[in-house]
N, C-alpha and C positions, 0 to 999 in steps of 0.2 A: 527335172528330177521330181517337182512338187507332181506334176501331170502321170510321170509315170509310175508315182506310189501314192497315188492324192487319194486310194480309197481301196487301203488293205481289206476292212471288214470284207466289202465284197468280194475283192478277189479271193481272200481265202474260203470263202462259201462257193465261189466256182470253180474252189482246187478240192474241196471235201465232197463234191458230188463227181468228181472225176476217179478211174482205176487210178491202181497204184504209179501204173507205168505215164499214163497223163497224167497225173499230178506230179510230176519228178518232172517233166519239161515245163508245165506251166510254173511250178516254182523256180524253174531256169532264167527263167524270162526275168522274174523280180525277187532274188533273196531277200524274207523276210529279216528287220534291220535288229529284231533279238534274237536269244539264244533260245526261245522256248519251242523247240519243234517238237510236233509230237514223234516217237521213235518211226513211226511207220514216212514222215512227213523230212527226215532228215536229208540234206542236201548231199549229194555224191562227191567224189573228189572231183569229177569230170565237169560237175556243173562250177562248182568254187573253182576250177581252174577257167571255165570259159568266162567268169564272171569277176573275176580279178580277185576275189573275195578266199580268206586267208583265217584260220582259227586260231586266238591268242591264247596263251596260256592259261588266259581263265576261263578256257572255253568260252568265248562269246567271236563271231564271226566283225571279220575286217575286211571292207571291199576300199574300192580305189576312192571313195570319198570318206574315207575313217580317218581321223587324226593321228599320224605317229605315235606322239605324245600323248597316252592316256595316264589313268590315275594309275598307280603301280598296285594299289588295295583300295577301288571301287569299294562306298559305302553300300553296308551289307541292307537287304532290304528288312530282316527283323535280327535286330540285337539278338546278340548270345546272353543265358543268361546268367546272371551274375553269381558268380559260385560260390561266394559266401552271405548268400540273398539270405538263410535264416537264422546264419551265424551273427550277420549284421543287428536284422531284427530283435533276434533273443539278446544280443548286449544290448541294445537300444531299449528297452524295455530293462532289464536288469541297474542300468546307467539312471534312468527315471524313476523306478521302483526308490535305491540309494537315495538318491537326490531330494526329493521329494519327501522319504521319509525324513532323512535332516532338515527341512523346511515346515515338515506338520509338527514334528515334535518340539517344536518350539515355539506353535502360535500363541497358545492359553499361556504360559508360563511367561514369555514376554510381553503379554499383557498385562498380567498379573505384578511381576516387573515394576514394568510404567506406572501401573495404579498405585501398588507402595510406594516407588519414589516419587511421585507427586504427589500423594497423600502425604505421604512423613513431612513433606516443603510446604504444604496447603498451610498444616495446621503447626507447623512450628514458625511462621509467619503472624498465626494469632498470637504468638508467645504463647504455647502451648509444651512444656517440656516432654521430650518424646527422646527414648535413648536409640541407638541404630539395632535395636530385636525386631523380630518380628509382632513380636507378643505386645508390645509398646501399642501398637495399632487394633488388637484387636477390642476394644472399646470404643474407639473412632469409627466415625460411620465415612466408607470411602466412595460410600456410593453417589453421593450429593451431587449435586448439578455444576459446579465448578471443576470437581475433579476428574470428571467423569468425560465433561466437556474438553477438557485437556488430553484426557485418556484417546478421546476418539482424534481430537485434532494433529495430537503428535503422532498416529498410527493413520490418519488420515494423509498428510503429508509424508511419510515417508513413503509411504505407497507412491508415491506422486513422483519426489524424488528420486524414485528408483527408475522410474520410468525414464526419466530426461537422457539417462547413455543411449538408449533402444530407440527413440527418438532424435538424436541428433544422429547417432552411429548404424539405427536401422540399413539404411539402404546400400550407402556406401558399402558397410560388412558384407550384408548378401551379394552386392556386385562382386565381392571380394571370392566370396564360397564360391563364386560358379566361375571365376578365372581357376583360383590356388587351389581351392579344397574345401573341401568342409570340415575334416577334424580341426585343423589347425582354428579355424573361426571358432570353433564349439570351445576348444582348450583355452583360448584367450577368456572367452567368456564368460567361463567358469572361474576361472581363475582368478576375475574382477571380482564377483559375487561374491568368495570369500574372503578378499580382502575387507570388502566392507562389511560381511559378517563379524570378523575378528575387532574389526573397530568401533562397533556397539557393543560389543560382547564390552568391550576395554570400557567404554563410557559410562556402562550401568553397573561395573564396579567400582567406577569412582567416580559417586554421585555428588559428594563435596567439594569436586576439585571440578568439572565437569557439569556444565548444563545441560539438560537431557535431550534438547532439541538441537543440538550437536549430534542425535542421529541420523539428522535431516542429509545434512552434510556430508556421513560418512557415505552417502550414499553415490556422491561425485567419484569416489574411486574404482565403481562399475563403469564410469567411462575409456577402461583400461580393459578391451572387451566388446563393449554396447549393452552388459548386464541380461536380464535373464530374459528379456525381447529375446534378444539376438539369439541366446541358448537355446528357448522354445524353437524358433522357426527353423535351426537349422537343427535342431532334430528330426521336425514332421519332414524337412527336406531328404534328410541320408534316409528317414522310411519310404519316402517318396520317390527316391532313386533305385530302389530295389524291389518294390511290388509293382502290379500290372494297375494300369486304370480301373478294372471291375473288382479288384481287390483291396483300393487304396479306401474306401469306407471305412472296411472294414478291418483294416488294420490301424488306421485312425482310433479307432474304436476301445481295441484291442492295448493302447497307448494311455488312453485315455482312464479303463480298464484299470493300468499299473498306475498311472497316480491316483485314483478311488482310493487302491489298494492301500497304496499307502498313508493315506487318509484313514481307512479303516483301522489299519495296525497301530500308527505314530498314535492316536487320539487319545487309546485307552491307556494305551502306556506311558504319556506323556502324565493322564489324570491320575495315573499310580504314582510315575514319580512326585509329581505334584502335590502330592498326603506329607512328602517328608520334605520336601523343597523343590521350589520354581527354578531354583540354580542349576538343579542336577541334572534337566533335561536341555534347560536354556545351553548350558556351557558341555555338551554332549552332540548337541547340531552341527560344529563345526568339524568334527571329529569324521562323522560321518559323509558330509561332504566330502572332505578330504578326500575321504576313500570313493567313492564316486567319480570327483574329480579323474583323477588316476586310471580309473577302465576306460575314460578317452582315450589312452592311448594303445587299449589291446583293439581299439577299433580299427577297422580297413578304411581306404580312403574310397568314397562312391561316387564322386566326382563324374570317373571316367565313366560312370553307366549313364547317367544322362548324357554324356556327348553322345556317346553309342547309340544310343537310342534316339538323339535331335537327329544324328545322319543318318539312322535307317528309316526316318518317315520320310514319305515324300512332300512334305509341307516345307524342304527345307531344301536348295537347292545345293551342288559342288560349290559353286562358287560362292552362296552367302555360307557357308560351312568356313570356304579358305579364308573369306572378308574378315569372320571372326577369329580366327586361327593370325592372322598378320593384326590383325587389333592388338589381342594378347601381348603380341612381340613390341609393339608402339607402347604398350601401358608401362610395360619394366620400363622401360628407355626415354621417356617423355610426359614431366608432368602433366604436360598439357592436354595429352592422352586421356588421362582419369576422366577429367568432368568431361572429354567429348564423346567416352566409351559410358558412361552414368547416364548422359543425357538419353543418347541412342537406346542402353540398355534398359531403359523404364519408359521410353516413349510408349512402348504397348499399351501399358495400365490407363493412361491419360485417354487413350482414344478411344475406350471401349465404357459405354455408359452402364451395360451390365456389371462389367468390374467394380466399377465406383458404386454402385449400388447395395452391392456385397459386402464390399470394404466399409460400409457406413452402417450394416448390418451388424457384422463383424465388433466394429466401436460401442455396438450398443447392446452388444453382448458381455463383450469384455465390461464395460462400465457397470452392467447388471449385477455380472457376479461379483461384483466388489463389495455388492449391497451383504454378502454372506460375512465379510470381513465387521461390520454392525452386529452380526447376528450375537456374539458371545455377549458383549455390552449389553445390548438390545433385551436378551432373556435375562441379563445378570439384574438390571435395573428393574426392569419389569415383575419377574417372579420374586425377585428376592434371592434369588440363587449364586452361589459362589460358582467362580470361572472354569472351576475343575470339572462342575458338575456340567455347567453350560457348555461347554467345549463336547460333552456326548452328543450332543445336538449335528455337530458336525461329521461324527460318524453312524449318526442315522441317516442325512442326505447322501454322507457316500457310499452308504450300505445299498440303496435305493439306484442312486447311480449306477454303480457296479453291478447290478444285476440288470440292468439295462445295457450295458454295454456287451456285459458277456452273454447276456441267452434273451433280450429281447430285439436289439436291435440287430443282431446277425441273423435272425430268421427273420424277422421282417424283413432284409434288403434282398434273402435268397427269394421269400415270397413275390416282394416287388419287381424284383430281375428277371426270375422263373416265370413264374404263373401270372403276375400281369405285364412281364413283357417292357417294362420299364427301362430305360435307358437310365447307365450311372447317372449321367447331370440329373435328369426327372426325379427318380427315387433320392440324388439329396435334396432338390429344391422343394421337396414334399415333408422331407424330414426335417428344413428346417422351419416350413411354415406351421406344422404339427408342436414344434419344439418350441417357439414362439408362443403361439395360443397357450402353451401351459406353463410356459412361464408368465404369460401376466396372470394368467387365474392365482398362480400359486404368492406369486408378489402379493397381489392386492388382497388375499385371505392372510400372509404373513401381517400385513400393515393393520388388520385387524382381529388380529387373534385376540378373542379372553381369556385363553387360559390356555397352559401347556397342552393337553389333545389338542385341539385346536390348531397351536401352532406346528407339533407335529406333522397333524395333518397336511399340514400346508406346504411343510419340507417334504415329504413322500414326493406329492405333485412337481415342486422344484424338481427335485432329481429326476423326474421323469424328462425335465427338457433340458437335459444340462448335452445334450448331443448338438446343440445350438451353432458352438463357433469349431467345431470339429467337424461338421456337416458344411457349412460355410466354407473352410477350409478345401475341404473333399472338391468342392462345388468349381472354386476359383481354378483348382488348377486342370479341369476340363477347359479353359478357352485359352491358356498360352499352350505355346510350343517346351516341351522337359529340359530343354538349356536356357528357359526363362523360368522354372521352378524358381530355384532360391534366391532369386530376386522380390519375385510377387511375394509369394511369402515372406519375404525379408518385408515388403512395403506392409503387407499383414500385423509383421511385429511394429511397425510402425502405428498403424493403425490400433493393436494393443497396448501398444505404451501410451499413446494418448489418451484412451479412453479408461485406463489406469489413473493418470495424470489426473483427467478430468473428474471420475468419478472422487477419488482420495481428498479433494479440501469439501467439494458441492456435497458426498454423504455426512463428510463430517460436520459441515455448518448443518445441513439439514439434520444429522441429530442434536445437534447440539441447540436449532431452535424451537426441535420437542421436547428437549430438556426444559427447555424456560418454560416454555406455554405448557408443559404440565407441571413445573413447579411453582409458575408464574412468580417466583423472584428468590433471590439466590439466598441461601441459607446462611446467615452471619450471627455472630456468636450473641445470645440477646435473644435470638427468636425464639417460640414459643417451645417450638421441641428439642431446643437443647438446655439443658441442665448442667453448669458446672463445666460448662466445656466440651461433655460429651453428648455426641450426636444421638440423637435414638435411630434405630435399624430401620431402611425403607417399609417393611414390613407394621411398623409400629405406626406408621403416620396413615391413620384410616381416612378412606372418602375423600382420597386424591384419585381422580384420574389418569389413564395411563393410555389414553386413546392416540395423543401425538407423539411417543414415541416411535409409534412405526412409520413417519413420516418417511425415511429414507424408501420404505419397501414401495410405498404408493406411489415415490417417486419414480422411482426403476418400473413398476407395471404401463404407467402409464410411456415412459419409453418403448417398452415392450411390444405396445399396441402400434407405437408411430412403424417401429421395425414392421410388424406385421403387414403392415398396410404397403408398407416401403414396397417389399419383396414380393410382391404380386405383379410389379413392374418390372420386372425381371425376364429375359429374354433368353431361351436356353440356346447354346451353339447346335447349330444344327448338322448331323451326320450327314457327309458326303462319302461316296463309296468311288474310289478310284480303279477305273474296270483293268487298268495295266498292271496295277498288284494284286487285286482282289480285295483292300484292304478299306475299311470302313473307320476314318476318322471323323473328326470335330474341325469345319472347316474354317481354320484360323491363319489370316497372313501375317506378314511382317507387320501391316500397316493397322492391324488390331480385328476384332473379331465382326459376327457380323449381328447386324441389332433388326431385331424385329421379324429374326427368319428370314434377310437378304444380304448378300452378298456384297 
């Protein structure tokens, strides 16, 4: 059998230089074992009857060495596509737009928050009588290096805290989305987030009965979930089940885009509420969550479009298809199933040195932008500024952002794709080496700003690379297989929660040790510039220097740089073109991808 079909190409090139009526005998001799004939090349009934060979129902031909037993629905070779592909999308974006906007509306005001209740504790510990108004404090200076240091430390920790469910529950979850589903994973872990929203809200009203860092805490109840890790990745995942590889950029983008957006809108509105009280937007966050919450479930479940799409490649055979399909059935029925379907399911990630590469990029991105979470402090101490004012700050980088996501970065990738011919993986690995370079420039001009233009300026350039871990993202999931999505990605939010984790105590001792060494020792009641108790305004104390507060940002550039250098090491999958479908993938196997351009 191997001897008498060991070399189709040629025979079919001495059946194409043959009449019609020779070509119809010499394809007697060896039916071609597909269905692809051309019309003029089709086999007679006379010839399938001398050749034992029989047409099934799916039109594809059966000779005497065919299997009875075939698939009854053969994977299709390209998915169907998903028909509520931008029905999905446009609530996936509406679900983030909500979300987000109850998460920005509340960051200056919970700041703000924190600072008065541990200002009103600082200074009623001098024995200082202070009644629970607001007005009681505005004589008090809250800016001083004790309070402030607290300020960053209890907001540096819970950041940290948050992380630990995404962290322990990262991986597991995502195995989870790519058996059950992904609403369900997304609804659990929203669901967590506000609980622990609801139980800080409860602890910064009762700040008498209640220590403040008891928000640390509430933060463990995101473990009912995996907390907003686990929510991020299975979002980009349900986006990532419904657009095509040359379009996942830039719908990344587009994602990214809606939270700006809501950065843009939450900020101003939050510093209006903020004129008449920090309560009103603080205890308004959770409200709108809620409702966010809730559009989970007008969502469709897109699970099934990645299997669809794992069986129409061919990087994926019948039978590792049915291996995983009898997996599934072992997991319900067999604890012991989980950790040997965990181990197998994330072996890829481990074996692939470009992966880890990204993923450490990825860490040092996330931990970056943490450094913006200093930024309100940062100006408030510095300028002199109140939080209301300094929180605009934050919707000038997303102003800058946002117009990079929607009209700079989507024609650069058409430029890239188009006219230089660029392959997706290239065009992100380019985007994020560009993204990189301005974000250390922008870090290390933030760590030394003198004065507001200046620092402006520095945020413009930020927001110019804030395409960083959404380019990253883009990147990773060119070298698995689309039934390994929300896993890698789940390891992603892994890889975010920690370098949350990590950045949340490291920025806040690092501000808090420019606090010292520019005030070089703590303010107690005696010193020179307070009078009677009360403090005088950062502003009043002339020919202090203010050079080491930016210590966090120099910190993160100089990260920046290690990233940059990192990802130069980086090895893109290389396209193979399979001549039996015509179709031109990223050639990735079970056993992980391939490094250095071989196989």
């Amino acid at each position: 059998m191997v001897a008498e079909h060991g070399d189709l190409s040629e025979e079919w090139e001495h059946v194409e230089s043959q009449d019609p009526q020779s070509r119809r005998t010499t394809s007697a001799k060896s039916p071609p074992s597909t269905n692809d004939f051309p019309p003029s090349l089709e086999p007679t009934n006379e010839e399938i009857a001398i050749n034992g060979s029989s047409r099934n129902p799916e039109g594809q031909y059966n000779s005497e060495t065919t299997p009875l037993l075939q698939y009854a629905n053969p994977p299709q070779r390209y998915p169907p596509r998903f028909p509520k592909s931008v029905y999905v999308f446009c609530m996936t974006l509406l679900l983030i737009l909500i979300i987000d906007v109850s998460n920005d509306i509340q960051k200056a005001p919970q700041t703000e928050i924190f600072e008065k209740i541990i200002c009103r504790r600082f200074y009623r510990d001098g024995n200082h009588a202070l009644s629970d108004s607001a007005s009681s404090l505005e004589r008090y200076d809250c800016k001083i290096e004790p309070v402030q240091s607290e300020v960053a430390l209890i907001n540096g920790w819970l950041d940290t805290f948050a992380m630990l469910p995404g962290i322990v529950l990262g991986l597991p979850l995502g195995v989870l989305a790519d058996r059950l589903g992904r609403r369900p994973v997304l609804f659990l872990s929203l669901f967590g987030i506000w609980l622990s929203e609801l139980c800080i809200k409860v602890i910064c009203l009762l700040p008498d009965i209640f220590t403040l860092r008891l928000v640390w805490f509430a933060q463990f109840i995101q473990l009912f979930g995996g907390g907003s890790g686990v929510a991020t990745s299975t979002l980009y995942v349900m986006v990532t089940d419904v657009t095509d590889e040359e379009d996942r950029a830039n719908a990344y983008f587009k994602v990214a885009a809606a939270v700006l957006l809501s950065q843009i809108v939450a900020t101003p509105i939050a510093a209006a509420m903020m004129s008449k009280s920090p309560w009103i937007p603080f205890l308004l966050s959770p409200v709108l969550f809620l409702v966010g919450m809730l559009l989970v479930l007008a969502l469709p479940e897109t699970l099934k479009v990645a299997v669809a799409s794992t069986r129409a490649s061919s990087m994926l055979s019948r039978e590792e298809f049915e291996r995983t399909r009898e997996g599934e059935m072992l997991l319900k029925n067999r604890i012991v199933a989980v950790f040997r379907k965990f181990a197998n399911s994330t072996q890829f990630m481990w074996q692939d040195i470009n992966l880890l590469l990204l993923l450490f990029v990825f860490f040092v991105g996330n931990l970056g932008s943490q450094s913006m979470q200093i930024l309100l402090q940062y100006a408030s101490k510095k300028f002199g500024w109140s939080l209301a004012r300094a929180s605009m700050l934050i919707s000038i980088r997303a102003g800058v952002s946002f117009a990079l996501f929607v009209a700079v970065l989507p024609s650069l990738t058409k430029l890239m794709l188009h006219r230089f011919n660029y392959t997706p993986a290239a065009k992100d690995l380019r985007v994020i080496q560009g993204s990189l370079a301005l974000l250390f420039i922008s870090s290390l001009l933030l760590g030394m700003a003198p004065n507001p233009p200046a620092l402006i300026f520095a945020l413009v350039i930020f927001g110019l690379g804030t395409a960083l871990t959404l380019a990253v993202r883009s990147l990773i999931a060119s070298f698995v297989l689309p039934i390994h999505v929300a896993t890698l990605f789940s390891a992603a939010s892994v890889v975010q929660s920690a370098g949350f984790f990590v950045a949340g105590p490291l920025l806040a001792n690092t501000f808090k040790w420019g606090l010292t060494l520019n005030d070089r020792q703590h303010p107690r009641f005696g010193d020179p510039w307070v009078s009677n108790g009360v403090v005088a305004r950062e502003g009043d104390k002339k020919g202090k220097s203010t050079f080491w507060l930016g210590l966090p940002f120099l910190l993160t550039s100089a990260l920046y740089l290690m990233s940059l250098m990192t990802v130069s090491l980086v090895r893109l999958p290389q396209p193979v073109s399979f001549a039996s479908t015509g179709e031109t993938v990223a050639h990735q196997g079970e056993e992980g991808s391939m490094d250095n351009g071989e196989a």
